[in-house]
N, C-alpha and C positions, 0 to 999 in steps of 0.2 A: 504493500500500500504506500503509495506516496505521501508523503506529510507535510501538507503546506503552510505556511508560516507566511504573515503577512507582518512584514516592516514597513513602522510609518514613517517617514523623512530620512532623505538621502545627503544628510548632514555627517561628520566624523563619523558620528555613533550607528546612523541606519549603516554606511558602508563598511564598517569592520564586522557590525551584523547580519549584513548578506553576505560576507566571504567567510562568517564562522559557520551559519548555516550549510551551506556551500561542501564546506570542508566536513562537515557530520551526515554527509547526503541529504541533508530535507531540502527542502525547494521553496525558495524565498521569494515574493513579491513584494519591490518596495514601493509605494505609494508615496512622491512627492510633489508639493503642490506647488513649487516654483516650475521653470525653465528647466534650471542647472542645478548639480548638484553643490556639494559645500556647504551648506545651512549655513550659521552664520557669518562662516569666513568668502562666502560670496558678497562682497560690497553690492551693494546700490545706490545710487543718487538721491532716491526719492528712498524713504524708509517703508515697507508693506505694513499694513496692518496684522497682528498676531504674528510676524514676523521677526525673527532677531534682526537687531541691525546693527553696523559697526562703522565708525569712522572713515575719514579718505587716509590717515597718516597710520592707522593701525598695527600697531610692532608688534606681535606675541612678547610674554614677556617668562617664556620657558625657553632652558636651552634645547636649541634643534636632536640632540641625542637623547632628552628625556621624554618629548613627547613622539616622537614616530613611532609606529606602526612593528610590532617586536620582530617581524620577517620581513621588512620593506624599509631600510636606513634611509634617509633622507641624502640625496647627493650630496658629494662631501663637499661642494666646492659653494652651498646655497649657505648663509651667512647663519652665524650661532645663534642669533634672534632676529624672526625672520619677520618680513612685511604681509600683510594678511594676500598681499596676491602671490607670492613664493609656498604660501600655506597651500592655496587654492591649486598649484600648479602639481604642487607635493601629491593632494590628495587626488588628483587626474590622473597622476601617474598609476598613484596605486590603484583606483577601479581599472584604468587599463589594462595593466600589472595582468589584474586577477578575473579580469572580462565581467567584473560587476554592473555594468553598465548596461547591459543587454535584460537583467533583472529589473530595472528601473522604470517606472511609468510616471512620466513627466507630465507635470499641468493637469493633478490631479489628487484632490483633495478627500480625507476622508472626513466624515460628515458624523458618522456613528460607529462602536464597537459595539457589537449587544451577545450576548451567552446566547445561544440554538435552543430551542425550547428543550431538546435532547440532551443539554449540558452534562446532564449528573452524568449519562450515560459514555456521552464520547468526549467531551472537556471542550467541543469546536465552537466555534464564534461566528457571527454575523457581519460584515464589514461593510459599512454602505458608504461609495464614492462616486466624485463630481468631478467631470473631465471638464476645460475648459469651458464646453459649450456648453455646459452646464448640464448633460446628460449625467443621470444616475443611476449607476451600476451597483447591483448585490452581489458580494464573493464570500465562500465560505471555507473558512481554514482551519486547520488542525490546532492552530497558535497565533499567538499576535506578540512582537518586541514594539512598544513603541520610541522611538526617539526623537521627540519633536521638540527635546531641549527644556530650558529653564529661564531663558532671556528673551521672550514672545511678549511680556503684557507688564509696559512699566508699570511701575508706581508711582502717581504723584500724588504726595499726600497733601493737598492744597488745606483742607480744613487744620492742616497744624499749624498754618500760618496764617494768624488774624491779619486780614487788610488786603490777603494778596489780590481781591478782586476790586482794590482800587490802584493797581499798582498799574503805573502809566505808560513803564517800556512793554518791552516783550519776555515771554517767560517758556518755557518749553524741558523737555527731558533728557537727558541725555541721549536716550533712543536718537532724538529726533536729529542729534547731530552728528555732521558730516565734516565741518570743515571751521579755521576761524574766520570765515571774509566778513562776517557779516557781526564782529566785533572790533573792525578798524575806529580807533579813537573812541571805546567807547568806555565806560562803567561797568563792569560785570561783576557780581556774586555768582559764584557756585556752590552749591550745596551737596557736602555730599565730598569724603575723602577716602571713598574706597581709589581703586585705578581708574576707571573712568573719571573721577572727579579730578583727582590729581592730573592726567594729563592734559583733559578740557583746560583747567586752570592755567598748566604751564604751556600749554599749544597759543592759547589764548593772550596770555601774557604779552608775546612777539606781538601784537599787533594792536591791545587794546590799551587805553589810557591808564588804566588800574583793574587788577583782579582781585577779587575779595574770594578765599577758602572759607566756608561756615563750614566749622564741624563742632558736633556736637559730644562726643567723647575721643578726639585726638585717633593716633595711628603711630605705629611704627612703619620707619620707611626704610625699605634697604635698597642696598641697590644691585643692579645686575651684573655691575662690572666689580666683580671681589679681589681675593687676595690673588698678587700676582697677573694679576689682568683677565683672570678665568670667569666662565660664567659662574654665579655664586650657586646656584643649584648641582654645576659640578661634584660638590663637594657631599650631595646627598648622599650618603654610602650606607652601606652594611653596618660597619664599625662606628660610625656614627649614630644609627638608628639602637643598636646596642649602648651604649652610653644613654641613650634616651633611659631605656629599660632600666638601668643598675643605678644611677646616678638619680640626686633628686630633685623633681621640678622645679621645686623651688632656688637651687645651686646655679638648674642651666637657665631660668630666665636669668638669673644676676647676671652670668657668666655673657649670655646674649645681648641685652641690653649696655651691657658697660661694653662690648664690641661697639652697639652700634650710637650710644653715647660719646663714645672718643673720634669717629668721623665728625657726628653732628649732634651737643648737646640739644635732643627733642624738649625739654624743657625749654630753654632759650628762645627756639625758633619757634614754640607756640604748638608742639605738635606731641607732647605726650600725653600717652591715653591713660585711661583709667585702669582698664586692663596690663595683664602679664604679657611678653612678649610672643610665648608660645601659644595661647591661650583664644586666639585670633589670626586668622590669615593678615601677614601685613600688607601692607602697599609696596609695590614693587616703581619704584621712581628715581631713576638718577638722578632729572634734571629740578626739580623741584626743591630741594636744600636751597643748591645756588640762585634760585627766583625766587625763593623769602630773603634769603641774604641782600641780596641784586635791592628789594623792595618790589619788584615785579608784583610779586604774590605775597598779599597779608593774608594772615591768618587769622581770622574771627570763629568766636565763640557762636551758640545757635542764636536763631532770629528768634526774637519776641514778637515783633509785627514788623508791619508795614504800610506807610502814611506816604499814599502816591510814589514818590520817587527816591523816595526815602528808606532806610531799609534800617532797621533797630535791633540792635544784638541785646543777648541777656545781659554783657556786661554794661548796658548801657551806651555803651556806644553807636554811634550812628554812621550810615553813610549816607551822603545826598547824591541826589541826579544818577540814581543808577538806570541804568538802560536797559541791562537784558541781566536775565536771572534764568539757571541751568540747574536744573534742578536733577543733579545723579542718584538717586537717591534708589536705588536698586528696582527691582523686579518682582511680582510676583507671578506664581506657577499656578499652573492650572493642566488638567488635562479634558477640556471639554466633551471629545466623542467618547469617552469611556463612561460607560455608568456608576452612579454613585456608589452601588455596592459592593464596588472591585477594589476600593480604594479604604484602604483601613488609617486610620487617626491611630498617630501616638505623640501626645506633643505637641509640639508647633509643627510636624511635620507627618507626611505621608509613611505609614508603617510598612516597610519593605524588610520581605526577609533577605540577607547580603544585600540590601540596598537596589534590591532588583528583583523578587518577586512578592507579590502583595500575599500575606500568610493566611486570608480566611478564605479562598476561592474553593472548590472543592477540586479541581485539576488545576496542577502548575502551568496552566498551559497560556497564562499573561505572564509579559517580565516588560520594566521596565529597564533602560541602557540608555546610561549619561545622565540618569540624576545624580551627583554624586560633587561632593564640595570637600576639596581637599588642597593638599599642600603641594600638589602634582599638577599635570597636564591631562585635561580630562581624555588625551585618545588612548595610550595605551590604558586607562583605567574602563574605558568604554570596551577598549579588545575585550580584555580579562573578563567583565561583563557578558560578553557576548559570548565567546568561549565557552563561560559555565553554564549561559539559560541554551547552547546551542546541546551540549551533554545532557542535559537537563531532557529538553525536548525530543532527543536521539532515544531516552531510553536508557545513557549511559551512568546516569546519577539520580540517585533517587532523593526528594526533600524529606526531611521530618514531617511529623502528621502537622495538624493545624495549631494543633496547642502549642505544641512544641515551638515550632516560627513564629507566632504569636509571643510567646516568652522569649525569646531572642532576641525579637524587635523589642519588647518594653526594654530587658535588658540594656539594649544598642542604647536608647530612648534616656535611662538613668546617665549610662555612662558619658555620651555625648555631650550632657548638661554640665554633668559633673567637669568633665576636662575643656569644654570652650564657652565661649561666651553665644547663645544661641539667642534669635527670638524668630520674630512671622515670617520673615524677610532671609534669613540665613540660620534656617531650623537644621541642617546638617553639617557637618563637619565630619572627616576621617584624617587618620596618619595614610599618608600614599604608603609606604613602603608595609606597613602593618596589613592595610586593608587587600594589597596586590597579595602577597604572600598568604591571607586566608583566604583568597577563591584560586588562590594557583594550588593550596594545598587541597581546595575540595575537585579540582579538577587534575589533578596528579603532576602539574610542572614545576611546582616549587623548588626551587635548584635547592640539594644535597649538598651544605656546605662541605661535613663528615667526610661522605664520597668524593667529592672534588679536591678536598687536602689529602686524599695518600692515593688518590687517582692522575691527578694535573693540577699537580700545585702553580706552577704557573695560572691557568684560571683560576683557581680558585682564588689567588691575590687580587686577580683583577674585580671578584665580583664581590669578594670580600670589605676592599678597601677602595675599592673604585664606584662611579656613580653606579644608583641602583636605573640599568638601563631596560625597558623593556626583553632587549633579546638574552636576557638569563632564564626568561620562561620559556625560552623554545630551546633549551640545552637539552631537555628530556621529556619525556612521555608525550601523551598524544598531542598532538602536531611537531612534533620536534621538528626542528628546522635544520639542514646541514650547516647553512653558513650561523649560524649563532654566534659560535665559537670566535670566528675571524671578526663576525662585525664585532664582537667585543675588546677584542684585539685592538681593534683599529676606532675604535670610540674617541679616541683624542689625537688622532688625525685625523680622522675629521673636523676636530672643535681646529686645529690650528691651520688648514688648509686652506678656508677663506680670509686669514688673516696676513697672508703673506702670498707674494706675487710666485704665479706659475706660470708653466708653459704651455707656449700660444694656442695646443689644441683643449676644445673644450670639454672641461675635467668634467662636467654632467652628463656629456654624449659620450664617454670616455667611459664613466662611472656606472651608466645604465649598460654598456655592450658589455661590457666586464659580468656585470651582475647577470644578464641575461645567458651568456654563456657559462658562467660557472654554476649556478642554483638551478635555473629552469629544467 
């Protein structure tokens, strides 16, 4: 019997979804309601609605070795933090790669998931879709992943701010921006210091009269260029995340903070939080220190109100004639076609057992892929996701009964609270290299430190004390990859290959025929 699986959005997450499907024999159709694929590392000019959107200047702010694809490296020669259309070029290669593309159905939206009335008996689903011309098609599948993301339906919480419907410039979301042209010479507040607010502010900076930061509980800021010129996530290793474990929270925020204190007292500059260092994803921003130093960018406490063109902090102070107000103020989720009773409450957040299937369903046969907020790159976290709901679906892994997942997820639910700062808006958080390592260990590729020290002690250094890179999950069991090994080898030439001048032919056309001839 063939077992079809119906993926929704041909974003990072639906694509590593149809090629893990792929790889377990089921037969994947993805339903995406753009043109193109890329979800939101496809730029647009004009923002869609329920759509993510992302800037014209857009830099990833993970190094190129920690978020690709753990059987597909990124050309070595494409830069260590890379421009969101280097992203988009990445992820073409790989549908091409793996012939995903042919599983795709373009300009085509799904409208509803609903359970068969036959559910208890065969687990299958109902999927009703709208092709452009707005014809609607019924399909029925054995499974559903959905991937339609977390960054579709900003938030602007306008009723927290008394006045803002007398306020006389212009005011808009983060979402909605693309570019600074349209803050030449002028006043701006942004609201709002996760990364989007930080780079709006310092993008903006270049060209507007003054930029005012409102933040309401401060940030730690690090930056992406660390010690010795390397990317600072470099340094995520093994042996590092072991310190985590033995040593005590309280030791490494000191030990973290007084790091990142002696660049830039956050106190001084107006930007420490209330929160512990580790305790919160920080801001990842070079340029932003030197644009509070500069004066470029002040830093203000939250807004009290606002009187016309005026704009009032808690500390009492004011600014006048401001112009345009940017409101980043994050996102919130939704997953519209699915029914309410697929969806289980723990929290501020959606109850998923491994953060990817909902525990009260009576057949495993919904998962979600790419909800997931951590200290990582969400694609290889989406892999690994996809991987285990692909096992899952094959038959090759079986879940706990419902209680069981049910107590897990409260579990997840306690401990998540207990170690970060959570509320409506960032109800999740995980450790990457914790979370990677328990679905690599329910789906059998979790590298064998043990084994690799009196196997290949050479790798084993590498993977021990070097970044924790996706291809240590394809060293063994099912999917192993042959090249693994080498692309780990080789994980820091590629970080220093775009960094210095090579020879004339070109190292991607170069990088790809290489690959193609030695893996394929």
């Amino acid at each position: 019997m063939v077992f079809r699986v119906a993926v929704i959005g041909a974003g990072p997450s639906g694509l590593t979804s149809i090629k893990a499907c792929l790889d377990e024999g089921l037969e994947p159709t993805c339903f995406e309601s753009s043109d193109d694929m890329g979800g939101l590392w496809k730029f647009k000019e004009v923002s869609e609605p329920n759509r993510a959107s992302i800037y014209r200047s857009l830099t990833i702010n993970i190094w190129k070795e920690m978020m690709c694809y753990s059987d597909f490296p990124i050309p070595a020669d494409y830069p260590n933090y890379m421009h969101h259309s280097k992203i988009l070029k990445y992820f073409r290669m790989y549908a091409e790669h793996f012939k995903l593309l042919e599983h795709i159905r373009f300009q085509t939206s799904v409208k509803k998931v609903t359970q068969r009335p036959d559910f208890s008996r065969t687990g299958q689903w109902e999927v009703v879709t709208e092709n452009k011309d707005g014809l609607e098609e019924r399909h029925i599948f054995e499974a559903v992943i959905c991937c339609s993301g977390h960054f579709n339906y900003p938030n602007l919480p306008l009723k927290d701010f008394p006045g803002i419907e007398t306020f006389e410039g212009h005011y808009f979301h983060s979402w909605d921006y693309k570019g600074p042209e349209d803050m030449h010479g002028k006043r701006v507040v942004v609201i709002g210091i996760g990364n989007s607010g930080g780079d709006i502010a310092v993008e903006g900076s270049r060209v507007a009269e003054q930029v005012y930061l409102s933040t309401r509980s401060g940030a730690w800021v690090i930056r992406q260029v660390s010690d010795n010129g390397e990317p600072v996530d470099r340094f995520n290793s093994r042996f590092v995340h072991v310190l985590f474990k033995v040593l005590p929270m309280s030791f490494l925020n000191w030990l973290g903070e007084k790091k990142l204190n002696a660049m830039y007292d956050h106190a001084m500059y107006g930007l420490k939080p209330k929160h512990r260092l580790f305790s919160q994803i920080p801001v990842i921003n070079d340029d932003l220190p030197f644009k509070i130093l500069s004066g470029s960018v002040l830093i203000k406490p939250n807004i009290r109100e606002i009187r016309g063109s005026t704009v009032v902090f808690d500390d009492g102070s004011a600014v006048e004639n401001v112009d345009t107000i940017v409101f980043a103020t994050g996102y919130n989720y939704d997953f519209p076609y699915l029914p309410n009773n697929a969806m289980y409450k723990s929290g501020h957040r959606v109850g998923l057992y491994k953060h990817v299937f909902p525990p009260n369903l009576e057949h495993p046969t919904l998962a979600i892929v790419g909800f997931i907020h951590s200290d990582g790159a969400i694609m290889p976290q989406a892999e690994m996701q996809a991987r285990f709901v692909a096992r899952v679906f094959a038959g090759h892994k079986k879940l706990p009964a419902n209680q069981a997942m049910i107590k897990a997820v409260e579990k997840d639910t306690k401990q998540i609270e207990k170690s970060y700062v959570v509320s409506k808006l960032t109800p999740l958080q995980v450790d990457f290299v914790e979370y990677m390592d328990d679905l690599a260990k329910d789906i059998g590729v979790r590298p064998s430190l043990l084994w690799l020290l009196f196997t290949d002690f050479p790798l084993f250094k590498r993977v021990f004390w070097g970044p924790v890179t996706a291809y240590q999950y394809r060293l063994m069991g099912p999917g192993k990859w042959i090249g693994a090994r080498k692309a780990i080898f080789t994980q820091l030439d590629r970080m220093y290959q775009p960094c210095v001048e090579v020879a004339q032919i070109n190292p991607s056309s170069l990088y790809i025929l290489l690959y193609e001839i030695k893996y394929k």
